[in-house]
C-alpha positions in Angstrom: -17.6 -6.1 34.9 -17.6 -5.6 38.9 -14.7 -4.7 40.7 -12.2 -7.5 41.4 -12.1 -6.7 45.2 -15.6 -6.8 45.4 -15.7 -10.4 43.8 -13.1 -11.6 46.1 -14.7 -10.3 49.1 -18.1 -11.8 48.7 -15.4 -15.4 47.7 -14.4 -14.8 51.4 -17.2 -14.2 52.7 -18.7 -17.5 51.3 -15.4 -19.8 52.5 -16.3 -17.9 55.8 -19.7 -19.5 55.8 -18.7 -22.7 55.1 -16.0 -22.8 57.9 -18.4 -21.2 60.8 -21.9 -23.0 59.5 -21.9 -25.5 61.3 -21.0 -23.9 65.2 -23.2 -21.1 64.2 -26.1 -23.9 63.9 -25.4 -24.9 67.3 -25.3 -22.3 69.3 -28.5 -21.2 67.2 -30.2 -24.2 68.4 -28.9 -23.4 72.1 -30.1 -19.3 72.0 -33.6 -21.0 70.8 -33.9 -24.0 73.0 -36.6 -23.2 75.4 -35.7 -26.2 77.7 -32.4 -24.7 78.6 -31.6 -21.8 81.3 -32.5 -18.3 80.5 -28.5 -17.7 81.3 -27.5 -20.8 78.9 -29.6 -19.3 76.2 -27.6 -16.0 76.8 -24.4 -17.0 77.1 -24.9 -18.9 73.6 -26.0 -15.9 72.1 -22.8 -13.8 73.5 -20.8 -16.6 71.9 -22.6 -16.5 68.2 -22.1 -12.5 68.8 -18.4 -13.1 69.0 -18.0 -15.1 65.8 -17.1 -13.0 62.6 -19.9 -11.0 61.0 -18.4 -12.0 57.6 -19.4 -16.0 58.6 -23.8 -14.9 58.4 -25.0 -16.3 55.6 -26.9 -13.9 55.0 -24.3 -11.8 54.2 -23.0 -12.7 50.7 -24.2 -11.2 47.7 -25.8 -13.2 44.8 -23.6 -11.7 42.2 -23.4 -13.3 37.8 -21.2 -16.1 37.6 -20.1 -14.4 34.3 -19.6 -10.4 35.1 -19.9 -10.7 38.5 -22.6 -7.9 38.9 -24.5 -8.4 42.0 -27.9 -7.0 41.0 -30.8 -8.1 38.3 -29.4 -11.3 39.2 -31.5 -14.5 38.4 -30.9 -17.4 41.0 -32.1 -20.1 38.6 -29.3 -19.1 36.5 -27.0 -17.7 38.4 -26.4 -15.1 36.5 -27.7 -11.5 35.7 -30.2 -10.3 33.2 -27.5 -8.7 30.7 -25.4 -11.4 30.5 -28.3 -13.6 29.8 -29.3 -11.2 26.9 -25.8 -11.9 25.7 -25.7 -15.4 25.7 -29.4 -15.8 24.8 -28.2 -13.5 21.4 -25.3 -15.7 20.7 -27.3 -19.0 21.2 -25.7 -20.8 23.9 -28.5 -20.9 26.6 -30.6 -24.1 24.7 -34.4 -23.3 25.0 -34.1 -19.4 25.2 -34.8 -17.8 22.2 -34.4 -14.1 22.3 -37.2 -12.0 20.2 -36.1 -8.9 18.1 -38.3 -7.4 15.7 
């Protein structure tokens, strides 16, 4: 099992994103907007500097619904690789079947 705070920090991080998504898209769209003044562009990339780091996307962690371990994660599950072992074992993933020999 993770650590708790690490589990509510990337939670933060994702309500974060949600709340700032859709100014960050904006002034995105304004820094890239060739059409628009070279000082426009930059003043809408000072603003998208000022917002909170914790609001990138790209900054939350895929981590297993279940354990909440953040690596050997599969997306497609959304969850990692042991706790798919686990529930694969036990029978309660339909169409995985889990070899042992």
């Amino acid at each position: 099992m993770a650590k708790k705070s690490a589990i509510e920090n990337n939670k933060k991080k994702a309500k974060l994103v949600k709340a700032y998504a859709g100014r960050r898209e904006r002034l995105k769209a304004k820094a890239k907007d060739q059409s628009l003044s070279i000082e426009e562009q930059f003043e809408a990339r000072l603003k998208l500097a000022e917002l909170p780091r914790n609001s990138a996307k790209i900054r939350i962690r895929n981590r297993c619904e279940i354990s909440g371990r953040p690596r050997a994660f599969y997306r497609k599950l959304k969850m990692s690789r042991i706790a798919l072992r686990e529930l694969g074992s036990r029978g309660l993933i339909p169409g995985l079947v889990k070899s042992s020999w």
